[in-house]
Every structure is written in structure tokens, then in C-alpha cells.
C-alpha positions in Angstrom: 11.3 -5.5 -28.3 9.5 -3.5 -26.0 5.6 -4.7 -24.7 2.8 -3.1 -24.1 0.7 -4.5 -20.6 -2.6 -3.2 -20.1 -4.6 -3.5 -16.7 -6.3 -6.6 -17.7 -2.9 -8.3 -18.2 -2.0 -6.5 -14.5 -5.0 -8.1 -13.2 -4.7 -11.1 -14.4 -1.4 -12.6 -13.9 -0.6 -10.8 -11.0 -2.2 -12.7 -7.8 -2.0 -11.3 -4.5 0.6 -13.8 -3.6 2.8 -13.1 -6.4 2.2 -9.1 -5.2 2.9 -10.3 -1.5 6.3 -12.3 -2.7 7.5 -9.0 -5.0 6.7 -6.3 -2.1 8.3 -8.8 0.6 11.5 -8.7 -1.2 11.4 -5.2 -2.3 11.5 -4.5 1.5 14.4 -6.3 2.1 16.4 -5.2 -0.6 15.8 -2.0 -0.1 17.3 -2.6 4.1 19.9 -5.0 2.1 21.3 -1.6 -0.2 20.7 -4.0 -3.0 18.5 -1.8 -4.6 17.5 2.4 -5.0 14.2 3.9 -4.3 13.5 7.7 -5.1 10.5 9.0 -3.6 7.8 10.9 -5.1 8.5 13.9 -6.8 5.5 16.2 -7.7 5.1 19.3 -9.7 2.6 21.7 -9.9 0.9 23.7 -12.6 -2.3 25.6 -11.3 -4.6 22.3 -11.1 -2.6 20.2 -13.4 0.1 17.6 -10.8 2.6 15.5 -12.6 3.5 12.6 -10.1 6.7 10.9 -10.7 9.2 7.9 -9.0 11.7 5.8 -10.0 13.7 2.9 -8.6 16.4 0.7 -9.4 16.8 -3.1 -9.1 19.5 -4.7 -10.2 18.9 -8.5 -8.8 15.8 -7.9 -11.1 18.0 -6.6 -13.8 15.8 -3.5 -14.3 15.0 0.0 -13.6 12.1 1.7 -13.5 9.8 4.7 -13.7 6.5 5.2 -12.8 4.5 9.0 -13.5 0.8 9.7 -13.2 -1.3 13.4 -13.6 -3.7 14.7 -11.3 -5.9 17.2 -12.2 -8.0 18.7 -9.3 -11.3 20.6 -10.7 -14.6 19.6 -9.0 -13.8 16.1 -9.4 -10.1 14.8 -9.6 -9.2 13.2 -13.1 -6.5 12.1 -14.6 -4.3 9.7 -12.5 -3.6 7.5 -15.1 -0.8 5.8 -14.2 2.1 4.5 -16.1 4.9 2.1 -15.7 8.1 1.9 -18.2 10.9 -0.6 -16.9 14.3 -0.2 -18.9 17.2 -3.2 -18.7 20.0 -2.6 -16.2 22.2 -4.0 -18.1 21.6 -2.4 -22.0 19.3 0.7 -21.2 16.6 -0.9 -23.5 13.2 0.0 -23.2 11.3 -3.2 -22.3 8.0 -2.6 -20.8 5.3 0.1 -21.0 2.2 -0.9 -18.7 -1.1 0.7 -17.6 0.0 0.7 -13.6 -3.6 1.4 -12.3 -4.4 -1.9 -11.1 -0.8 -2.9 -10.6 -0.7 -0.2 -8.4 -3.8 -1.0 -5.9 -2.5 -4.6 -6.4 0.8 -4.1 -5.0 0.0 -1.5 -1.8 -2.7 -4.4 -0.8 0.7 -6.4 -0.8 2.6 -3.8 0.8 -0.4 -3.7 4.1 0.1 -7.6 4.0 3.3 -7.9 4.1 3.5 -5.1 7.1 0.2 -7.3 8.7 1.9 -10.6 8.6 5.7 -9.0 10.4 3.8 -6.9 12.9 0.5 -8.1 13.9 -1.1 -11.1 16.3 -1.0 -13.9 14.0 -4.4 -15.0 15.7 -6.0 -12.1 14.5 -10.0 -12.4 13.3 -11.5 -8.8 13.3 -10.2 -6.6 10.6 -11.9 -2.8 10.3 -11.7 -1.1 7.2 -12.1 2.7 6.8 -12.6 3.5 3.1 -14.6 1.8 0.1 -12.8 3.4 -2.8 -10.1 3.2 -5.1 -7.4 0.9 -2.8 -10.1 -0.6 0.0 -11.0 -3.6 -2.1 -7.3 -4.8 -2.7 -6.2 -3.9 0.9 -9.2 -6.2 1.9 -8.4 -8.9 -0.3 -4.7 -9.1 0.4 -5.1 -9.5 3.9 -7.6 -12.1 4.1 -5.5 -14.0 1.9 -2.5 -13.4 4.5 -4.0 -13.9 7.7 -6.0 -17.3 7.6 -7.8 -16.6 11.0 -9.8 -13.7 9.7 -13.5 -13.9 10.3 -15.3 -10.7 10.4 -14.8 -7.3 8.3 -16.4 -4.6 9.4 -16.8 -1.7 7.0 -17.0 2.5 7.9 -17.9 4.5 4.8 -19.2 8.0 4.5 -21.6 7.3 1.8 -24.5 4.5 3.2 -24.8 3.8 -0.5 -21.2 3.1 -1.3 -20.3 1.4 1.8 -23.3 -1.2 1.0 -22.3 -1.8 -2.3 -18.6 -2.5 -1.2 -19.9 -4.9 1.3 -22.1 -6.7 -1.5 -19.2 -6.9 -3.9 -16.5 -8.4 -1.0 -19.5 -10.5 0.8 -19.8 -12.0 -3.0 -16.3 -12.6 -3.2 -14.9 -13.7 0.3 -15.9 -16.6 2.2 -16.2 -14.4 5.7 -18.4 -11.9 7.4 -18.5 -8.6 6.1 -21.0 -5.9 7.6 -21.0 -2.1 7.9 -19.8 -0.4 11.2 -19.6 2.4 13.5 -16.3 4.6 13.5 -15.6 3.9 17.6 -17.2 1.2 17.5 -15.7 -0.9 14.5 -12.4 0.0 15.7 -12.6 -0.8 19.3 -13.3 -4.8 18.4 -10.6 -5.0 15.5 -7.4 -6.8 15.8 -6.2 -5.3 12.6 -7.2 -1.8 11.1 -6.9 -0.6 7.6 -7.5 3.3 7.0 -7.6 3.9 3.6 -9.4 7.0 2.7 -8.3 10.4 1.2 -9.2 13.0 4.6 -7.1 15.6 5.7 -8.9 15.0 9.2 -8.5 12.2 11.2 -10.9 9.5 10.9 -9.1 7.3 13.9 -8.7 8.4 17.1 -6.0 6.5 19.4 -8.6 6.0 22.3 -10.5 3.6 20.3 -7.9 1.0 20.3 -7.7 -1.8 22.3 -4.4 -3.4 23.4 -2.9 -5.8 20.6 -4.1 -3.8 17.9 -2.2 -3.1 14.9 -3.3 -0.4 12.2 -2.2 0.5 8.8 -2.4 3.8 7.8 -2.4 3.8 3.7 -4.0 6.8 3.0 -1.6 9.6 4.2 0.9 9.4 1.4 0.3 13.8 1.1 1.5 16.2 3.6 -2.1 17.5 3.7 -3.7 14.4 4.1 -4.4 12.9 7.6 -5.9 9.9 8.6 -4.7 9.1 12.8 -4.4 11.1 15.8 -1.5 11.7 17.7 -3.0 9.2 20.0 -2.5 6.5 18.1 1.8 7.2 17.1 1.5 8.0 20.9 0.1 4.5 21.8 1.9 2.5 19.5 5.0 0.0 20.8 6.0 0.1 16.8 6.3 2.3 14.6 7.0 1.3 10.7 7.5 3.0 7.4 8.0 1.8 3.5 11.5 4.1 3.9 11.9 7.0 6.4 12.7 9.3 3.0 9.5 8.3 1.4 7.9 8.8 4.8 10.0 12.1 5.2 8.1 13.9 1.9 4.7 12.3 1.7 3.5 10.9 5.7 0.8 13.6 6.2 0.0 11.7 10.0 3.4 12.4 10.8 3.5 16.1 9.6 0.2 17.0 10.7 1.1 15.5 14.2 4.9 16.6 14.2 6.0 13.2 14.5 9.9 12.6 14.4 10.4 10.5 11.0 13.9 9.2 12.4 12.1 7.4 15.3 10.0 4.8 13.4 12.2 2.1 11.8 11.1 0.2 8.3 9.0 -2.9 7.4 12.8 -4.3 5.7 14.4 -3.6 8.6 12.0 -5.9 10.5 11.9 -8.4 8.3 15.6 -8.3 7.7 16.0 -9.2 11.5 18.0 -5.5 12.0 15.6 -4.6 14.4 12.7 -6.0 16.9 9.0 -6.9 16.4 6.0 -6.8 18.5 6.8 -7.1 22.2 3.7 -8.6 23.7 0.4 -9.8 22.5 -0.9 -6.5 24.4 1.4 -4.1 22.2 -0.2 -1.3 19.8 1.6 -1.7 16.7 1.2 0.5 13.7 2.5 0.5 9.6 2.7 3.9 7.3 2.5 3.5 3.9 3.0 5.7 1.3 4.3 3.3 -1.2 7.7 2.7 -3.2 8.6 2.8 -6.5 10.5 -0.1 -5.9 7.3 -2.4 -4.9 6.1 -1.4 -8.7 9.3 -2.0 -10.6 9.8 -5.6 -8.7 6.0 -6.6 -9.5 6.4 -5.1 -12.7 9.4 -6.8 -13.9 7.7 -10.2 -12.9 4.6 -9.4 -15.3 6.9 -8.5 -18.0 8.9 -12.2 -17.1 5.4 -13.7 -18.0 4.6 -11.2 -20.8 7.5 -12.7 -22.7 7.6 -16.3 -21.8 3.9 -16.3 -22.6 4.3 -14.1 -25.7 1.5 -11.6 -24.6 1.8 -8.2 -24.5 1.7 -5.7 -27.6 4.6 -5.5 -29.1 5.2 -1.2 -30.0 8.8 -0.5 -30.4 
């Protein structure tokens, strides 16, 4: 019988631990060759994009593929995004979800999981550039990672939407959150998040201070841009989701003309196949641009619960 999961099933029995536990082991199954990612594949009708991905885990014991449109007119609409998992073993058809929230869930994972490999685990300050569609998640998953967080400090565009984001998280989390300065915000953090859609960078590497480690999560387009050269410059480490992935989507490294080969992958950290940080003083930075597999592993643990819970609408 194949289930139906909408976003409020996503949202509710997926936790940000559960996320963090699903994208950990993606990583390492993907450096293990125990499972297949495909990267994005887009195609292009005038302003009508069909996103799709797909990725194969058979410890899991399914496969998966995840699509979503994009249609650009003054405002972007569509991206509705869609997750059907099959059985590795039959073919069957088990799972349709709605993969909107799964999707912010798990890429908040994906930034935690890179955090808690790569960065000072004494870290306090983190700095946030965004407030939209992913900031919220990539805050929330990090405080829940690195206990010795005390202070987010927020850089929005909009005054209005910045304030409101700080509101909402100052309601939620039991730390500081206040708005901040571009060069400024970033030259106290220990940890910074960029998660914003420019095609201009929105961090310089002079800002940073020695020890810092960024995530870049808002580059996963060739025309998209988020970080100097100065920061890949500055950096001791390097890290991607999967040098392919990073290969057709990292618009930092493409806009910088950054050698894919030379940074090594968040599994192949975590998998002990190659070093960590150096030294407290070492810039360290994470790419993201997001695997297929991170969805299929998160998504094959919500179906798990769909089914021993009975939820879920049944459709086939």
C-alpha cells in the first residue's frame, strides 16, 4: 500500500535530531559506496524549471526521487516539492510526501552535521545572513547541535523581515537573538550561516576572524553567489555534500573559479578518510547544495513511522 505524507506529518515527526541522525549517515554512506546519489538535473522551458534528483539506499531498503517546478515571473512560484520512495527490493511504490518542510528540515541537518565535524566546539556567536525560506531551520538545527551557543545575530535586507524573524526565533529559542551589521555581525561570529538567494556576494573573506567556520547554503545555482574568493582563499578546509553535486550547482565555486577536486566531503571527514580542523585559529568552510540522498534517508524514516503508526493516506 502506498501513503500519502503531507508537510504537517514532515514537521511533526521529523525532529531536528532525527534529521541530524539521517543526514549524518547519509554522509557516510555516500564515502562508504554503500549508497548512489545523482545530482540535480534541471530543465528549462521559457520560465517554467523542472527540478529533479534521485538516490539510492539500499541499507534503507529504498530508492528515491525527489522533483519540484520553478516558475520565474515577477515573483517565483511553484517549487512545490515532492518526494516518492520505491522498495529496493520489489519496485513498489511506498511513499508520496509533500517534501517542502522535509526539505528545509534536512539541509538545517545537513549545516549541523558539517558544524559539529568542522567547527570549535566552544563556539557561542553564530551570524546568520538570510530570513527566508531555509534561515529558520538552519538556525534551529544548530543551536540544538552546538550547546555553547549564546548570541544570534541576524543580517536581512528587509528591516521588516529581519525583525519579524528575530521575534519569531527570540520566541522560540532560549538565547540572544538581535539584528546586525554585514562586517560587523561577521567579524564577532564563531560560526556563519549564509543562506540567502544573491548572485553577489554578501560575505567578504576580510571580515573573518581566525577560528571561524562558515556555511555557505545558498549557492546550490551556477548563478548564485554568496562568498568571495577571499573566503575559499582563507579557508584551512574546504568541504562539499559530493564534489559532483558541487561540480553542477556550487555557484561560489564557479563564480570564483574554484577547483571542485581540491575541497574533500563532509563523509569523508566524518568517515576518518581525511583530516579536520588543524588549529583552533583555522578558517574552515562547508558548501552545500544538498543530496538527494539526505531526503530519501529522512524520508524512509517518516514512512517507518507512517506505517508503524498507521498514519498517512493510504492512495494506491
Amino acid at each position: 500500500m502506498t501513503v500519502y505524507l503531507d508537510d504537517e506529518f514532515v514537521g511533526t515527526h521529523l525532529t531536528t535530531a532525527d534529521a541530524f541522525d539521517c543526514v549524518e549517515r547519509s554522509f557516510r554512506l555516500l564515502a562508504d559506496g554503500s549508497a548512489t546519489n545523482a545530482p540535480r538535473r534541471r530543465s528549462q522551458s521559457g520560465t517554467a524549471i523542472l527540478n529533479v534528483m534521485w538516490a539510492l539506499a539500499p541499507t534503507e531498503g529504498v530508492m528515491g526521487v525527489k522533483s519540484y517546478p520553478v516558475v520565474r515571473t515577477d515573483v517565483t512560484q511553484g517549487a512545490v516539492l515532492t518526494l516518492l520512495l520505491y522498495s529496493m527490493e520489489t519496485g513498489e511504490l511506498l511513499s508520496m510526501m509533500k517534501a517542502d518542510r522535509l526539505g528545509q528540515i534536512r539541509t538545517g541537518a545537513a549545516t549541523a552535521v558539517a558544524t559539529v565535524a568542522m567547527a570549535r566546539p566552544e563556539s557561542e556567536a553564530l551570524t546568520i545572513f538570510g530570513t527566508g525560506y531555509q534561515a529558520e531551520s538552519q538556525v534551529r538545527s544548530l543551536v540544538g547541535a552546538m550547546p555553547h551557543l549564546r548570541t544570534v545575530r541576524v543580517v536581512g535586507r528587509s528591516v521588516a523581515k529581519r525583525d519579524a524573524f528575530i521575534e519569531r526565533m527570540s520566541a522560540e529559542l532560549d538565547l540572544e537573538v538581535v539584528a546586525g551589521e554585514p562586517e560587523a555581525a561577521a567579524s564577532v561570529a564563531d560560526i556563519i550561516v549564509t543562506a540567502t538567494g544573491s548572485s553577489e556576494p554578501v560575505l567578504h573573506g576580510a571580515w573573518l576572524r581566525p577560528g571561524t567556520h562558515v556555511n555557505a547554503v545558498g549557492s546550490n545555482v551556477l548563478t548564485k553567489r554568496e562568498i568571495d574568493r577571499d573566503v575559499l582563499e582563507r579557508a584551512s578546509l574546504i568541504l562539499v555534500d559530493d564534489r559532483e553535486v558541487a561540480r553542477a550547482d556550487c555557484g561560489d565555486f564557479a563564480a570564483n573559479d574554484w577547483d571542485v577536486d581540491s575541497a574533500g566531503t563532509v563523509g569523508q571527514l566524518l568517515t576518518g578518510r581525511i583530516p579536520g580542523r588543524g588549529s583552533a585559529e583555522d578558517i574552515t568552510v562547508f558548501e552545500s547544495q544538498g543530496l538527494a540522498l539526505q531526503d530519501v534517508v529522512c524520508g524512509a524514516l517518516l514512512m517507518s513511522r507512517a506505517r508503524e503508526r498507521g498514519l498517512g493516506l493510504p492512495i494506491i
